[in-house]
Biopython code that builds the backbone (N, CA, C, O; Angstrom):
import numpy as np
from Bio.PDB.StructureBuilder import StructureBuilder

atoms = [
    (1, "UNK", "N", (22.071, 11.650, -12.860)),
    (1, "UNK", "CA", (21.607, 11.142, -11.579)),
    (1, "UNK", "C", (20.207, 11.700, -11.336)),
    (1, "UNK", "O", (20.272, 12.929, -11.353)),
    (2, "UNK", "N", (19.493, 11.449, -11.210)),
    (2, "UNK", "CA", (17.739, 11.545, -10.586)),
    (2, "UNK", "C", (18.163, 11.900, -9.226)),
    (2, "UNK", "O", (19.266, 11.784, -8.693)),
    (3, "UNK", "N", (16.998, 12.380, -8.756)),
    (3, "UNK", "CA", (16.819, 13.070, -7.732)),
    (3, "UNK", "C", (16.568, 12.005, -6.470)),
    (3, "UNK", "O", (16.670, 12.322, -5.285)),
    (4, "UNK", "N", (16.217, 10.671, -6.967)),
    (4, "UNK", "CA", (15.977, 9.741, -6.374)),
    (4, "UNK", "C", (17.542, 8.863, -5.731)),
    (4, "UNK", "O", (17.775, 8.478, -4.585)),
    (5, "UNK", "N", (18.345, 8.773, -6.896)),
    (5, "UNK", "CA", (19.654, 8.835, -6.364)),
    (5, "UNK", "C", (20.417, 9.796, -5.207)),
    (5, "UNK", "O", (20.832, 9.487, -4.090)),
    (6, "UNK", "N", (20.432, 10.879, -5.808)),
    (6, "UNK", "CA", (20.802, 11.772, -4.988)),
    (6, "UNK", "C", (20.350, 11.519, -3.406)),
    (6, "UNK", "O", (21.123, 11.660, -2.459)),
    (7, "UNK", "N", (18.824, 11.081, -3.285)),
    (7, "UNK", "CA", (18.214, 11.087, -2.200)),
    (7, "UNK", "C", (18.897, 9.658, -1.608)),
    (7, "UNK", "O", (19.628, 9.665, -0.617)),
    (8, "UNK", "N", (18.670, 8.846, -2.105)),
    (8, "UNK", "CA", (19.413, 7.567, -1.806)),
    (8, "UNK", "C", (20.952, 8.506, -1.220)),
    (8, "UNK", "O", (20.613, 8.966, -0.130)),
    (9, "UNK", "N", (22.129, 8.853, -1.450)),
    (9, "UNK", "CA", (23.162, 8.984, -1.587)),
    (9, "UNK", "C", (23.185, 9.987, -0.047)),
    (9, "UNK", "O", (24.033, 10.096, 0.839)),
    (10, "UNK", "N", (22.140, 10.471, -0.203)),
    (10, "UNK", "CA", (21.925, 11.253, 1.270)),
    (10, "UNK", "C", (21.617, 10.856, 2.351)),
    (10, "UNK", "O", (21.859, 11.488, 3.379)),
    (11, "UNK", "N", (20.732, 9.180, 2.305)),
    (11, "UNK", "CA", (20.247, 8.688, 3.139)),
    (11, "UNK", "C", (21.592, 7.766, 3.647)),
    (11, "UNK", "O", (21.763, 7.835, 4.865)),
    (12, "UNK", "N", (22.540, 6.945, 2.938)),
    (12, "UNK", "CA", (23.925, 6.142, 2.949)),
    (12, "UNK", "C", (24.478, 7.346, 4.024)),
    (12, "UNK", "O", (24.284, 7.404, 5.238)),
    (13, "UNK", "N", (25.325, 8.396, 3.044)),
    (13, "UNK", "CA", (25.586, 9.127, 4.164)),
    (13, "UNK", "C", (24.974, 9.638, 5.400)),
    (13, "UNK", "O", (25.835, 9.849, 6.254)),
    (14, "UNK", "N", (23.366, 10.000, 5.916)),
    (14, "UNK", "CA", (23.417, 10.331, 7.124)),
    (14, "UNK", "C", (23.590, 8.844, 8.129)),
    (14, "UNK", "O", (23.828, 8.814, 9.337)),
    (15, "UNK", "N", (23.428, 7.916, 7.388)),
    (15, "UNK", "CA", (23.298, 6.654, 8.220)),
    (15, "UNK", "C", (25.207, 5.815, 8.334)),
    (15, "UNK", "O", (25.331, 4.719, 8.880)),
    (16, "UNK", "N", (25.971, 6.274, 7.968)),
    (16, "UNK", "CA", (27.246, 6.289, 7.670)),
    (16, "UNK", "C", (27.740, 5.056, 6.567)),
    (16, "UNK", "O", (28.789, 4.413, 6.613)),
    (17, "UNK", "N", (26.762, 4.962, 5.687)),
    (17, "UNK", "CA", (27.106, 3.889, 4.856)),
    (17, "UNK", "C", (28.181, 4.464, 4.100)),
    (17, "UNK", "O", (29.160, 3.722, 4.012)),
    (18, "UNK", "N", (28.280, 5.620, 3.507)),
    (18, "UNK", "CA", (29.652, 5.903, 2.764)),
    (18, "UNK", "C", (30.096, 7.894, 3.250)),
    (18, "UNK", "O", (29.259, 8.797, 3.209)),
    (19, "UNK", "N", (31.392, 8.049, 3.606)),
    (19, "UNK", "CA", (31.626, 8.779, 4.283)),
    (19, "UNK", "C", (31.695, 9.988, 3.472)),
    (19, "UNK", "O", (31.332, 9.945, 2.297)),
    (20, "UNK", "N", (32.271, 11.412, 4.170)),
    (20, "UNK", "CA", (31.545, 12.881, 3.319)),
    (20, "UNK", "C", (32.375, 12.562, 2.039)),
    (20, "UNK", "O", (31.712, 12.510, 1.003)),
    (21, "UNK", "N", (34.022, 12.291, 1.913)),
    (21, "UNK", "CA", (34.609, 12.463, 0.711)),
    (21, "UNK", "C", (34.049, 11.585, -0.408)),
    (21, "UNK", "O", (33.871, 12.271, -1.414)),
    (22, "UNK", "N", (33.730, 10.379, -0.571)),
    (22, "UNK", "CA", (32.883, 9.482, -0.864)),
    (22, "UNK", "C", (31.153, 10.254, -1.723)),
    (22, "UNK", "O", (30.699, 10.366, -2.861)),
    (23, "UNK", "N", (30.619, 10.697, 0.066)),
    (23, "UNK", "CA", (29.424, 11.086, -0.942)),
    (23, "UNK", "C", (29.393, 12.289, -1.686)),
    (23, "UNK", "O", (28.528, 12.482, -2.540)),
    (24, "UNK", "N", (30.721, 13.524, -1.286)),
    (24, "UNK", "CA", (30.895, 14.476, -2.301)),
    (24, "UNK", "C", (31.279, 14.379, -3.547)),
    (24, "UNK", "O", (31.284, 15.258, -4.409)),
    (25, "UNK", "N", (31.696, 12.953, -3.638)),
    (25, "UNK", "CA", (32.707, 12.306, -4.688)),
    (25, "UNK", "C", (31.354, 12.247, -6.355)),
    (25, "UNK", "O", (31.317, 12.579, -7.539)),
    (26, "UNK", "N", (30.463, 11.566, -5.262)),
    (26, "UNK", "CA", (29.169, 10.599, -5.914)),
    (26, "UNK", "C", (28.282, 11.855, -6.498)),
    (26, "UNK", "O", (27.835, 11.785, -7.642)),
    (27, "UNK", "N", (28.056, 12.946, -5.715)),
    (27, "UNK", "CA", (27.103, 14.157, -6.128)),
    (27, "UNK", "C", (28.077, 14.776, -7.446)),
    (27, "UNK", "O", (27.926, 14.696, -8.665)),
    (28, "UNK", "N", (29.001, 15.340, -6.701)),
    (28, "UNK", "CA", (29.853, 15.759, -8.247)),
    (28, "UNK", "C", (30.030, 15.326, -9.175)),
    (28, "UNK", "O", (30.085, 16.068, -10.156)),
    (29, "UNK", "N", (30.175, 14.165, -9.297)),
    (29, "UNK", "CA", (30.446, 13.369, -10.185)),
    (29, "UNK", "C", (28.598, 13.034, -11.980)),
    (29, "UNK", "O", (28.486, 12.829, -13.188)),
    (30, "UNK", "N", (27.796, 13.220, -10.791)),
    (30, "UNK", "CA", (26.955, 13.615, -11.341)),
    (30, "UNK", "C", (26.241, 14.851, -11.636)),
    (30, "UNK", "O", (26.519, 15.778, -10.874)),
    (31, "UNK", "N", (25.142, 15.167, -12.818)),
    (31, "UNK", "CA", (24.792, 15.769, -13.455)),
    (31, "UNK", "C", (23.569, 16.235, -12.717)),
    (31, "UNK", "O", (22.783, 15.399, -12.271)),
    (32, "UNK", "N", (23.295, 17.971, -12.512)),
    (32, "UNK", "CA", (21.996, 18.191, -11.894)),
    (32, "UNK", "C", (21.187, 17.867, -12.927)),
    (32, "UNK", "O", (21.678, 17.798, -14.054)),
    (33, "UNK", "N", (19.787, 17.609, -12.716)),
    (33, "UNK", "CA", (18.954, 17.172, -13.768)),
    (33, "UNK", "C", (18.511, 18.866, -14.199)),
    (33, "UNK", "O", (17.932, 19.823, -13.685)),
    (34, "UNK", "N", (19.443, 18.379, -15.932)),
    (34, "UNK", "CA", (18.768, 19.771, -16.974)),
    (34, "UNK", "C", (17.611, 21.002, -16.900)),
    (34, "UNK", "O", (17.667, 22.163, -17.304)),
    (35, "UNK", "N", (16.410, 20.166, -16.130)),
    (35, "UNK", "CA", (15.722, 21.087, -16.099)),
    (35, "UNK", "C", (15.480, 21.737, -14.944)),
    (35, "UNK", "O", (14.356, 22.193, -14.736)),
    (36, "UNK", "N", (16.576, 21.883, -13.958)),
    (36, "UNK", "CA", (16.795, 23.139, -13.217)),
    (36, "UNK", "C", (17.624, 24.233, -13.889)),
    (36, "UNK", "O", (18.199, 24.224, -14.977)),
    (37, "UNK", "N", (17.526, 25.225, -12.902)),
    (37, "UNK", "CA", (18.015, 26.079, -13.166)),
    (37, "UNK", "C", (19.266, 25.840, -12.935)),
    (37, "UNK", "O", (19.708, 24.895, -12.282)),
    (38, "UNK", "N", (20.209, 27.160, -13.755)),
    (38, "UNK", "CA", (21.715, 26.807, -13.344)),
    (38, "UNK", "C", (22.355, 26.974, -11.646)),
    (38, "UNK", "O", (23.409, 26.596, -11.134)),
    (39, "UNK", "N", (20.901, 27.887, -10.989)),
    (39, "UNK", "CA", (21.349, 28.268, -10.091)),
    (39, "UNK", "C", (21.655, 26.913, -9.114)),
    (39, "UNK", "O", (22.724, 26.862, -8.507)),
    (40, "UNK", "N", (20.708, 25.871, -9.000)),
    (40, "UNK", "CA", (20.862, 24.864, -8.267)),
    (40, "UNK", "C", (22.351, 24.078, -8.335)),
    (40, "UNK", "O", (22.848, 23.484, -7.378)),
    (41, "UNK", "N", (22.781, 24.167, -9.284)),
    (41, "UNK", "CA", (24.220, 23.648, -9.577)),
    (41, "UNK", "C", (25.011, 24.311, -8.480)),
    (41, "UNK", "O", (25.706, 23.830, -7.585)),
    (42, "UNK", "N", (24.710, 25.550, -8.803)),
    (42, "UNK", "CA", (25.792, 26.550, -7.676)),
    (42, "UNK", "C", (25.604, 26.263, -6.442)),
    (42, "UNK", "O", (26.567, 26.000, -5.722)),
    (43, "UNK", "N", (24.061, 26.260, -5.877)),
    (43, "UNK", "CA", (23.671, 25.887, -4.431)),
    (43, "UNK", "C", (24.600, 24.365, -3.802)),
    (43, "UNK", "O", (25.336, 24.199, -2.829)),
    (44, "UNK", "N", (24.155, 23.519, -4.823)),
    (44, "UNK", "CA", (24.629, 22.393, -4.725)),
    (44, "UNK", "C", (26.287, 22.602, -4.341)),
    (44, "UNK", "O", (26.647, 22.351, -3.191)),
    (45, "UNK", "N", (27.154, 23.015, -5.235)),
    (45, "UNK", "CA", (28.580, 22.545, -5.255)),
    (45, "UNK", "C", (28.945, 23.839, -3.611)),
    (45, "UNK", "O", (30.065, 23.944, -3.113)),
    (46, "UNK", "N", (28.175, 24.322, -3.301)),
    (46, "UNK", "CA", (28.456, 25.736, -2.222)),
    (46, "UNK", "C", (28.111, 24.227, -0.906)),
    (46, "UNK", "O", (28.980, 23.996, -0.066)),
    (47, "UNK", "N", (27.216, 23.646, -0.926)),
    (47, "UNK", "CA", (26.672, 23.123, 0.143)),
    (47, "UNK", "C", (28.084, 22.130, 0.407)),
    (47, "UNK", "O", (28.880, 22.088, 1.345)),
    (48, "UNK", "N", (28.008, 21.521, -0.621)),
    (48, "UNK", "CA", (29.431, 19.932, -0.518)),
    (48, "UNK", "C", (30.613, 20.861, -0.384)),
    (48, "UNK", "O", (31.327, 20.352, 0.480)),
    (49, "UNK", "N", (31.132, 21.908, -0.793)),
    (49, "UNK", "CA", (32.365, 22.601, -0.366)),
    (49, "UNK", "C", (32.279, 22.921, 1.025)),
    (49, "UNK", "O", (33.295, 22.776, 1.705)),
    (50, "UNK", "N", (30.882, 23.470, 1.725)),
    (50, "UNK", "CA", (30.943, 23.221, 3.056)),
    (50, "UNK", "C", (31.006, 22.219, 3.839)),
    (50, "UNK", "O", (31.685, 22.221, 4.866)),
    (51, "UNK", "N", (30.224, 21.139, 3.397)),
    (51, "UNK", "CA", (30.438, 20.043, 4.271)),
    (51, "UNK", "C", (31.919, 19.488, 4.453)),
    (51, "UNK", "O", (32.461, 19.083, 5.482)),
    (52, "UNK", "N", (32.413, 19.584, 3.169)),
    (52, "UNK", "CA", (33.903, 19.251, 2.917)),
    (52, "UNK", "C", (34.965, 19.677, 3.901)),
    (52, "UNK", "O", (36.066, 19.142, 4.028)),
    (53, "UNK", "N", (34.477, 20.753, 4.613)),
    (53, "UNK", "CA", (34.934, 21.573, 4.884)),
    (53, "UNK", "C", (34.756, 21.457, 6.326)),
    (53, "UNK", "O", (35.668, 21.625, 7.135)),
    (54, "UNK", "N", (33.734, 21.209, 6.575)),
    (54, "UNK", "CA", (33.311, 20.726, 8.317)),
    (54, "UNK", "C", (33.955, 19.604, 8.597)),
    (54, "UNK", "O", (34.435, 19.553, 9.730)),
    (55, "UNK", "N", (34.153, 18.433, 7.710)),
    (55, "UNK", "CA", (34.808, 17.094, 7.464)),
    (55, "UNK", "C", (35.996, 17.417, 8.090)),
    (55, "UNK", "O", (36.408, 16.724, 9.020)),
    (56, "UNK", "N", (36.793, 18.703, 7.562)),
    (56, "UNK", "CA", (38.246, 18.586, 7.476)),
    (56, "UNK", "C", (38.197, 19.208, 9.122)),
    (56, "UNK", "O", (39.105, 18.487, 9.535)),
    (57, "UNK", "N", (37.938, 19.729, 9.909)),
    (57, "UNK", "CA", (37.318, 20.348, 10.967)),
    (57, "UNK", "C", (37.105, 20.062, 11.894)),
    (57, "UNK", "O", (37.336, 20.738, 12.896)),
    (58, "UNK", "N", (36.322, 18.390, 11.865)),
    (58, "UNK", "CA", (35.602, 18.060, 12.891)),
    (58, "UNK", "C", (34.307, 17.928, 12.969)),
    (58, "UNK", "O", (33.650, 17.459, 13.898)),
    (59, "UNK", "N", (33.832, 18.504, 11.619)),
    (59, "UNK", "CA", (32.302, 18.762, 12.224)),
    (59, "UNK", "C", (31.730, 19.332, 12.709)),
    (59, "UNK", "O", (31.753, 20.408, 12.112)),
    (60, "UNK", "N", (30.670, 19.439, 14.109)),
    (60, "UNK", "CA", (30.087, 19.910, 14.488)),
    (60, "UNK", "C", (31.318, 21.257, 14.960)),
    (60, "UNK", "O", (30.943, 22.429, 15.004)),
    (61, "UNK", "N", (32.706, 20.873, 15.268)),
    (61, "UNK", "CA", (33.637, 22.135, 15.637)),
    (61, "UNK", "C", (33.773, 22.951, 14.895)),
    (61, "UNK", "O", (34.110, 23.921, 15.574)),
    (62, "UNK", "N", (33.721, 23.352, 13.474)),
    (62, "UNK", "CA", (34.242, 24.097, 12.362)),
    (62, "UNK", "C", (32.591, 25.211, 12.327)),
    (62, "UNK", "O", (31.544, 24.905, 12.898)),
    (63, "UNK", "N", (32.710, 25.852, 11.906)),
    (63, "UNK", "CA", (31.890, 27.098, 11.337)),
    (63, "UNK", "C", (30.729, 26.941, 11.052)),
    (63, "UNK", "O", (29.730, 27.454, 11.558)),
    (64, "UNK", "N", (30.882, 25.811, 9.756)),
    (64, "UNK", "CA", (29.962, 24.985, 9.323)),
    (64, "UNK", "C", (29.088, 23.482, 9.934)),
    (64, "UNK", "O", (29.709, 22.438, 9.734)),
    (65, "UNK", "N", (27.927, 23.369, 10.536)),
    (65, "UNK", "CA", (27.742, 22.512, 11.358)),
    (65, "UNK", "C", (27.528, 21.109, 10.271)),
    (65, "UNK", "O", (26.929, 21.436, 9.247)),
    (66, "UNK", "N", (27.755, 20.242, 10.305)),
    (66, "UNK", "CA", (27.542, 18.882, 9.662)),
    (66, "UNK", "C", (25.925, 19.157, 9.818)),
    (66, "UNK", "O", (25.307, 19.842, 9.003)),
    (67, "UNK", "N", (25.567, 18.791, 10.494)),
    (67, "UNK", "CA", (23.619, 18.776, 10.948)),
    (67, "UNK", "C", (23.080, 19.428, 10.247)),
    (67, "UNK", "O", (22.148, 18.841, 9.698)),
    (68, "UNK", "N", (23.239, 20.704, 9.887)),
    (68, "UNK", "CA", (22.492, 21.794, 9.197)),
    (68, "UNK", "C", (23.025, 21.814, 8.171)),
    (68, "UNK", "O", (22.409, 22.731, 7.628)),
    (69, "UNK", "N", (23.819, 21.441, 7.386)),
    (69, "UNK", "CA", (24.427, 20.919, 6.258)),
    (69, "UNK", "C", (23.505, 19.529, 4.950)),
    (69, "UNK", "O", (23.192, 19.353, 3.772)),
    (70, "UNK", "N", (23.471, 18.934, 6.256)),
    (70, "UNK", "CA", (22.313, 17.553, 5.997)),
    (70, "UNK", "C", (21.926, 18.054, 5.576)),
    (70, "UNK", "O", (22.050, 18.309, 4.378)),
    (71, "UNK", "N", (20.704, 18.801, 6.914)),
    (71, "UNK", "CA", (19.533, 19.227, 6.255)),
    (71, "UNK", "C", (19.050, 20.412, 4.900)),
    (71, "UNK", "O", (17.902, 20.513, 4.466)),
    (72, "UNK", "N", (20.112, 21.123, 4.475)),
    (72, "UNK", "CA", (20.507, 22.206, 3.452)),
    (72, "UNK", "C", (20.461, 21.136, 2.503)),
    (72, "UNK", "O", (19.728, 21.293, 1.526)),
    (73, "UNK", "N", (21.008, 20.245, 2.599)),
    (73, "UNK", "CA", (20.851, 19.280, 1.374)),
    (73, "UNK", "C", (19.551, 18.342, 1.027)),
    (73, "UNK", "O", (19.106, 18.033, -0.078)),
    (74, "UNK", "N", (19.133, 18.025, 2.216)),
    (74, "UNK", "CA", (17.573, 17.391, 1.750)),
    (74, "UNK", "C", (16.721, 18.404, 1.699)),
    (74, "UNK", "O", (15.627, 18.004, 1.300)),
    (75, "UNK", "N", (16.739, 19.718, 1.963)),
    (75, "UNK", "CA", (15.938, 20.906, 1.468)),
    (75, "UNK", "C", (16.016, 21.114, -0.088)),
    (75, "UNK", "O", (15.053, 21.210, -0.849)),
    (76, "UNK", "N", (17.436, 21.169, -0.433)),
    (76, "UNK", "CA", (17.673, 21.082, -2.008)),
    (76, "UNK", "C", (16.970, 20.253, -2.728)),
    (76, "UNK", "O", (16.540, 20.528, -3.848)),
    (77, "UNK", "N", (16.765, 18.953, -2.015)),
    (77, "UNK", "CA", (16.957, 17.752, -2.618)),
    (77, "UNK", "C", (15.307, 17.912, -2.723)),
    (77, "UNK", "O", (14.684, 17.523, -3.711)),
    (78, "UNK", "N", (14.736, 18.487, -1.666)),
    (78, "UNK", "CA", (12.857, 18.814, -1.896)),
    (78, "UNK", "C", (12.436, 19.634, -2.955)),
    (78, "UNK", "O", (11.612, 19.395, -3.837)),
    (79, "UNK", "N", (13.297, 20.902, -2.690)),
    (79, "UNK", "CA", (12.918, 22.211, -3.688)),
    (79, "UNK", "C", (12.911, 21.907, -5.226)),
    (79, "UNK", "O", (12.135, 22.206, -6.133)),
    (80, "UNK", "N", (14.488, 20.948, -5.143)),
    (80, "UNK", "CA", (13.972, 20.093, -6.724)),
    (80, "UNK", "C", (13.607, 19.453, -7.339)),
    (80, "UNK", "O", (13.739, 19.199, -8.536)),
    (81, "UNK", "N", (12.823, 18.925, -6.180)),
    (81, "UNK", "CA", (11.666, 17.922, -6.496)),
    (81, "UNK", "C", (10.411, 18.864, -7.148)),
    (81, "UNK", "O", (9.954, 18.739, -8.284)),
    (82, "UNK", "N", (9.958, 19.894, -6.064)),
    (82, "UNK", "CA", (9.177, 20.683, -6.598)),
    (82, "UNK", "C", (9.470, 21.528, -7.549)),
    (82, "UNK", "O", (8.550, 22.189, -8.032)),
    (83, "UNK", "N", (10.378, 21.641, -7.874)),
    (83, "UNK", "CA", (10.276, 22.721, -8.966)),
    (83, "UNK", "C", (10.219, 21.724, -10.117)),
    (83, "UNK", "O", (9.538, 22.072, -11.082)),
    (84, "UNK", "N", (10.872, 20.449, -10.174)),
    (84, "UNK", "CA", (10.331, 19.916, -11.951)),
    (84, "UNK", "C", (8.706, 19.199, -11.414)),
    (84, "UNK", "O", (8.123, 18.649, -12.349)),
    (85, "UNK", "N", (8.164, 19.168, -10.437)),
    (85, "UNK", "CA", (7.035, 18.944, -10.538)),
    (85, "UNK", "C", (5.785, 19.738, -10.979)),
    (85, "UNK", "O", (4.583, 19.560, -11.177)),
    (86, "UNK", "N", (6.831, 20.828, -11.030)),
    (86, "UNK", "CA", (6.192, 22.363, -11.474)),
    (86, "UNK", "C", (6.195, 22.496, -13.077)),
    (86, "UNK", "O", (5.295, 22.891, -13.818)),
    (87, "UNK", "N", (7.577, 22.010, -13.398)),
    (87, "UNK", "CA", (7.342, 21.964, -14.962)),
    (87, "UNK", "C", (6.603, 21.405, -15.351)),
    (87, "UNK", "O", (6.427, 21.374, -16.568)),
]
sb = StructureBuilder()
sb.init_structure("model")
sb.init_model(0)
sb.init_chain("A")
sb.init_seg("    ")
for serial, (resi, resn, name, xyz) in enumerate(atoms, 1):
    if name == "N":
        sb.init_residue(resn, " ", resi, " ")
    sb.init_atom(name, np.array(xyz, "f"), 0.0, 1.0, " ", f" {name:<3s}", serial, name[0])
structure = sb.get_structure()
């Protein structure tokens, strides 16, 4: 999956085109692009276990806020933009 997907897949979900189990379904299911580090993998699967997790919750009620979740993910979704723009 490209980073461009991913971004697509983020934009469906904040706009409610396909719901959290769905778009956790779609990220996992794909491959971080190789030339990150391994650490981003980890960031990644930590972020969707939270959202997963706010899902089951309520959302904005649970620990984990949906909102700041988003945005943890289009931060990711920047940082790894820049970092293979760096390679």
């Amino acid at each position: 999956m490209t980073l461009d997907a991913f971004q697509q897949a983020l934009d469906a979900f904040r706009v409610g085109t396909i719901d959290t189990a769905a778009f956790c379904r779609r990220l996992r299911a794909e491959a971080v692009p190789p030339q990150l580090p391994p650490r981003y993998g980890e960031v990644l699967a930590n972020l969707l276990e939270r959202l997963e997790s706010a899902a089951l919750f309520g959302g904005e009620s649970c620990s984990f806020s949906q909102a700041d979740l988003v945005a943890g993910l289009q931060g990711w979704i920047d940082k790894a933009r820049e970092r293979l723009a760096d390679s």
